[in-house]
N, C-alpha and C positions, 0 to 999 in steps of 0.2 A: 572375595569381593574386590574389583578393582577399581580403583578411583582417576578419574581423567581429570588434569590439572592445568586451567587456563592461565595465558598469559596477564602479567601483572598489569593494570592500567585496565584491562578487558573491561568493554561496557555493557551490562546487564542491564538490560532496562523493557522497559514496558511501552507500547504504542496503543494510540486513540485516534478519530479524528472527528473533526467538529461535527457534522452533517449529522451523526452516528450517537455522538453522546449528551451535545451540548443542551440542545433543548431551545426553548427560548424563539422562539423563528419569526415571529415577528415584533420582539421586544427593544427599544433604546434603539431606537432608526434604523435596525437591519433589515435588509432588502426583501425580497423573496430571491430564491434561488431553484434552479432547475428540477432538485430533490424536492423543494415544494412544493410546485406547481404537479410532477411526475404524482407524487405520493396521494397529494388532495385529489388526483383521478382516479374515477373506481378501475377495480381492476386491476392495476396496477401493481400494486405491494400486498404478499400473504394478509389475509382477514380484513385487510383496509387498513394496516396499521400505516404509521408517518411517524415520523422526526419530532414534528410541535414540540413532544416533552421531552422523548428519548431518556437519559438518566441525569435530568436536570442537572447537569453538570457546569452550564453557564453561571446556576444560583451558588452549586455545592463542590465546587472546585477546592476548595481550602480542605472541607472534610476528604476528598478523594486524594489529594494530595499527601494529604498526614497520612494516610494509609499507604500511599505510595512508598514514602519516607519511612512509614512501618517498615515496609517489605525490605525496605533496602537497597531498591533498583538506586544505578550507578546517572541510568540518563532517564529521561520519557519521551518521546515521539508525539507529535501534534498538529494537529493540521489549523489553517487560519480560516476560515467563514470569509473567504473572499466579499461577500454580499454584506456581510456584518461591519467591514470597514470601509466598503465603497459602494452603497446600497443599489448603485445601478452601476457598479462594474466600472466604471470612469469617472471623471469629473471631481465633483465635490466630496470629503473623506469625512466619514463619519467619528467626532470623537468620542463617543463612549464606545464605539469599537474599537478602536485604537487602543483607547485606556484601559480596557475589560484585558488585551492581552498583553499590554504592560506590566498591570496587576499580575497576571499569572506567571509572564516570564519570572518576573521578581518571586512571586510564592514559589515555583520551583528551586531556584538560586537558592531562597532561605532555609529551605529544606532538603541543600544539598545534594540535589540530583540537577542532572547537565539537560538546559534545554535543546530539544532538537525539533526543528520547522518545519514543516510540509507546508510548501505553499498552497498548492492545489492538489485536493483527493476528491475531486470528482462535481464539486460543488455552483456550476458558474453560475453568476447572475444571471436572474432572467431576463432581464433590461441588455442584458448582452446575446444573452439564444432569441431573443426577438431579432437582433439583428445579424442572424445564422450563427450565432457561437462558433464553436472552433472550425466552421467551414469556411467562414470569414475570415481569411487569413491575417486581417488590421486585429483581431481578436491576440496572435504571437501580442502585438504592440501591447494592447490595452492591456495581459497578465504581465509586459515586461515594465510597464508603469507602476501594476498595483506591489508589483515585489520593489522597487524602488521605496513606496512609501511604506515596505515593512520593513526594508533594512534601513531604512533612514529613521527611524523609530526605534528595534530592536535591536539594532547591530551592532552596536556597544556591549550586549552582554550574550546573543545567542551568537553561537559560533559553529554551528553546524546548521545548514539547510540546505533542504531537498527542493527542488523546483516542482517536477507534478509526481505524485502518486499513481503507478500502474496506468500507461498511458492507453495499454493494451486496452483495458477494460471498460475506460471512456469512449474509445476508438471504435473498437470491435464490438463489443457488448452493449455499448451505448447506441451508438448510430447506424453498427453493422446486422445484428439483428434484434435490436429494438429491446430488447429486457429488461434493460436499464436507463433511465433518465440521458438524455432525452426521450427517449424511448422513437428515434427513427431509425427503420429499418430499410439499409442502402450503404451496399459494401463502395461503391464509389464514393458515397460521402464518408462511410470510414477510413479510408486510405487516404483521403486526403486532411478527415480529421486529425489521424495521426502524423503526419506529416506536421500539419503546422502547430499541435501541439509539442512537437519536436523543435520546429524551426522558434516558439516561445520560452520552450528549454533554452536554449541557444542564445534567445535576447536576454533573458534573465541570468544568465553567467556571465555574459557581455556586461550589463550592466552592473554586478556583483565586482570584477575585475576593476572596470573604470570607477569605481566610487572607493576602491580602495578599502573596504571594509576589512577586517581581519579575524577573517574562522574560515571555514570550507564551503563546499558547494557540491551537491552531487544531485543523483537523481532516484527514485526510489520504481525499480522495474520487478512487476512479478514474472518471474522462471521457472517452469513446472522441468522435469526430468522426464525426458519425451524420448520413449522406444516405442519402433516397431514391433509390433507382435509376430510377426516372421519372417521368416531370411526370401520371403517374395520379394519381385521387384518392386511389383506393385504394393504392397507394402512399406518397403522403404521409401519410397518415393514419395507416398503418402505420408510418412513420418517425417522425412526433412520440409517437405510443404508446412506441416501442421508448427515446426521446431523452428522454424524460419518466419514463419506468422505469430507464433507466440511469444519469440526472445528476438531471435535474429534480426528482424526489425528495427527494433530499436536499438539492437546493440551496435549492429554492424554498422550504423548512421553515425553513433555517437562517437565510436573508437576509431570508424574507419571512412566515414565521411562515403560511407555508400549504404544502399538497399541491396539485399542478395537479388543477385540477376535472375534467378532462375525465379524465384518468385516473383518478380515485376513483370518478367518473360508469360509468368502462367496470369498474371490478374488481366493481363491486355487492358479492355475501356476502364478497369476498378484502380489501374495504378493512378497514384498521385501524381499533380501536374507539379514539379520541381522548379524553381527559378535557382539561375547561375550562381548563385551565392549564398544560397541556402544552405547546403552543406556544408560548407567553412562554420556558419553560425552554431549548424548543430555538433559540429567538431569540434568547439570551443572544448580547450581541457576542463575535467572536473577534475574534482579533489577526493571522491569517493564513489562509489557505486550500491546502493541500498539492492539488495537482492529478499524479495516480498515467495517465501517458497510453501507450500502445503502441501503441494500432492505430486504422484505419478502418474502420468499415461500412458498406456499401451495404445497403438496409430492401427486402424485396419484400411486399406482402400475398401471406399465403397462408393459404386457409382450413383449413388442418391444423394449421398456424401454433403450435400451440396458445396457451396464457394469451393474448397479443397478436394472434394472427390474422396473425402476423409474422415470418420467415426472414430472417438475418443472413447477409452472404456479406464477408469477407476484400475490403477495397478498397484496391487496388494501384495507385501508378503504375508505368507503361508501363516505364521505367528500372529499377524495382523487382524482385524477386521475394517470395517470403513468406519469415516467419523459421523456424524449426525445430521450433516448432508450429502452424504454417498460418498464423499472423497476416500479414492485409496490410501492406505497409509505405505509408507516406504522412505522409513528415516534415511539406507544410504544414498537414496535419488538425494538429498542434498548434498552429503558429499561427491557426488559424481555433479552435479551441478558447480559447485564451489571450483572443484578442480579441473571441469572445463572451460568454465566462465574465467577464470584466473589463466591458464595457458594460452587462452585464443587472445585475449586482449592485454595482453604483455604484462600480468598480473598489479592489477589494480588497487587500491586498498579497497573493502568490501567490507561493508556491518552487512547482517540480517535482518534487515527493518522489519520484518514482518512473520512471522511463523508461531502455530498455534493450531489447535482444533475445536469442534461444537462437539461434545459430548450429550449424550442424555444424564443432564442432570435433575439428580433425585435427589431434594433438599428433606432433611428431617424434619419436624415440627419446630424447631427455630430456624429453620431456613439454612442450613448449615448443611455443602453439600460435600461427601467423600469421592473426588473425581480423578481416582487411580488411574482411569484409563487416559485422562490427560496429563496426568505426572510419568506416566508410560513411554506416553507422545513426546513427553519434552524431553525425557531423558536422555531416550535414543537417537533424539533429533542434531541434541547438546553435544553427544557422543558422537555423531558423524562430524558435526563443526569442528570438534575436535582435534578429531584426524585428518581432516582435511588441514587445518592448521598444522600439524604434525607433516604433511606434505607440501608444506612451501606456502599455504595461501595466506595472504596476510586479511586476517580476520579479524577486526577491530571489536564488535561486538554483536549484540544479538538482544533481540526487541521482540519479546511476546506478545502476538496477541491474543487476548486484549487485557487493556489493565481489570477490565471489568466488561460484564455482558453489557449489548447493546443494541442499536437499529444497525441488523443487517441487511440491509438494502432490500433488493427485493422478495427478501425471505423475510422482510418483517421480525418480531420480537422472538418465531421461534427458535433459531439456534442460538446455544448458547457456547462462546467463549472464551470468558472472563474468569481469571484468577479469582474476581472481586463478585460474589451475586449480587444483582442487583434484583428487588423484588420491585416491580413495577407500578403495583397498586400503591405500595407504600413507601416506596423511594427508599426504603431500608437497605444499606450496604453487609453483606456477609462475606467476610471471606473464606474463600474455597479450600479445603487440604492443599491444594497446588498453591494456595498463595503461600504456605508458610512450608511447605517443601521449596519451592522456587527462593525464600528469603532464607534459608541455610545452602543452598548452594550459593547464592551471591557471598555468603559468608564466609563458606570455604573456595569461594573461586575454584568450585570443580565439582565433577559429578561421579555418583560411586554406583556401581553396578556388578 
């Protein structure tokens, strides 16, 4: 058996984010927000399910916490209920929202694990998508406001924050073909959503610098591990489109104060309209880079393809199967991710904010479930960060998720991927084999295989 041994300091820790587990949606003057409104539409989300209660986490924070601080996680990952502190997005600030996540910043501190901030994962007021949300470029402003009155509150003890969550999935999935909250479908209003979710990136590190706060700033982007499926051109072709749409984007703006040409070249009327100093903003330096990883893709051209000309197929190794919503599995796509993502941008500091899988979990009669196949998932996942470490990348840490099953989006309650069970009917917390596999490897700082 060999044992893979992480660096001392490494932060092990677990992510959530509020939409997803908090619950609560219209309780202590919070707003409604876009998940709301999306969710209470039929149609919409697997079975009809919604957020309202998710795993009452707003009430049972304390109890999930001590479980955390069971496990042993070093940080936790969290996102803020934008709506919950500023119930219509601007203006007047609500304080039992404020206070709700003062209390929690404090309950993690007490309990010994490092807060870490998402500002935005997906959640924007509605009071603000009434006035075009992120199409509405005064939207940059109005999130570089509401992050002022979190670090002017929180910034005394949180010392790591991420500005938005997988801007991709807001952008593209949200606006571009409709799936997800807002649920408008229109790749020109995605490209420019993305855009000014970027150029809000950009005010929110602006204003993190000028206020002189002291912890970090970074951003938290998912990166899948994107090959062509064959040495066609057309193939390839289709692969750097699909790889330049899914990371490139963002990344090539933030590091390098541009959009790849060739893909603004292919979107013609869908490219975003840029103003002259847009890019300086989203250039602003950050202090880390959150890389959100699960899966592989194999790229085929295909001329039905639609927007890219391009079909995505699940790439799997051979040992592998998929996880419990079709994703490939393929632990070294993160190390090939890790050490391209670190060469191209003049190697950055990078945690994993995000990596994890839905199993088909089978609970016994106490609810107690053996989920080998995600102690599988993480081991070799652990194993690639590893070596990627091992080859130059400076890899500060790594962030499962989830700390516990939740509302996933538009899959609703059925996948599950939670260290933690949650049973739903009964708000009863079980933890999984992988929660107390995951709390001896935090112990030995390293993984044996």
């Amino acid at each position: 058996m060999n044992s893979y041994l992480f660096p001392d300091g490494f932060l092990w820790g677990t992510a959530a984010s509020a939409y997803q587990v908090e619950g609560a949606w219209d309780e202590d003057g919070k707003g409604e927000n876009i998940w709301d409104r999306f969710s209470h539409s039929p149609d919409k989300v697997l079975n009809g399910d919604t957020g309202d209660i998710a795993c009452d986490h707003y009430h049972r924070y304390k109890e999930d916490l001590a479980l955390a601080a069971e496990m042993g996680i070093k940080a936790h990952r969290f996102s803020i209920s934008w709506s919950r502190v500023l119930p219509k997005g601007k203006g007047e600030v609500n304080k039992a929202g404020l206070d709700y996540y003062d209390r929690y910043v404090d309950e993690l501190i007490a309990s010994g694990i490092e807060p870490v901030v998402t500002l935005y994962h997906w959640d924007l007021p509605q009071a603000l998508q009434a006035l075009w949300g992120w199409e509405n470029k005064d939207c940059s402003d109005w999130f570089a406001d509401y992050a002022q009155v979190m670090y002017d509150r929180l910034g005394d003890r949180v010392h790591y924050w991420g500005t938005h969550n997988e801007p991709r999935v807001s952008a593209f999935i949200g606006y571009g073909y409709g799936v997800m909250a807002p649920g408008i479908a229109s790749f020109p209003a995605a490209f420019q959503v993305a855009h000014n979710l970027l150029v809000g990136h950009g005010k929110a590190v602006k204003v993190y610098r000028e206020g002189g706060y002291q912890g970090k700033i970074g951003i938290f982007l998912d990166i899948e591990h994107v090959e062509a499926a064959t040495d066609c051109p057309q193939d390839q072709r289709a692969a750097q489109r699909y790889l330049e749409m899914d990371s490139g984007f963002f990344t090539e703006a933030i590091f390098k104060g541009e959009y790849p040409t060739a893909l603004i070249e292919w979107l013609g009327v869908s490219a975003p309209v840029v103003a002259a100093s847009d890019m300086d903003l989203i250039q602003s330096p950050i202090d880390f880079l959150g890389i959100n990883y699960y899966r592989s893709v194999q790229i085929r051209f295909d001329q039905d393809g639609g927007l890219l000309k391009a079909t995505a197929t699940g790439n799997t190794r051979s040992m592998w199967g998929t996880t419990d919503i079709g994703w490939g599995v393929y632990p070294e796509g993160l190390q090939i991710v890790l050490e391209r993502v670190s060469e191209q941008y003049g190697h950055p500091n990078i945690f994993i904010s995000e990596s994890g899988c839905a199993t088909a979990d089978k609970p016994d009669e106490k609810g107690y479930v053996e989920d080998n196949d995600r102690i599988d998932f993480l081991r070799w996942h652990f194993i690639a960060a590893q070596r990627a470490i091992n080859h130059g990348v400076k890899l500060g840490g790594y962030f499962v998720w989830s700390l516990m099953d939740n509302f996933e989006w538009h899959h609703g309650y059925r996948p599950r991927f939670g260290l933690i069970r949650i049973d739903y009917a009964s708000q009863k917390r079980i933890p999984k084999k992988s929660f107390y596999w995951y709390k001896n490897v935090i112990a030995e700082n390293s993984v044996h295989a």
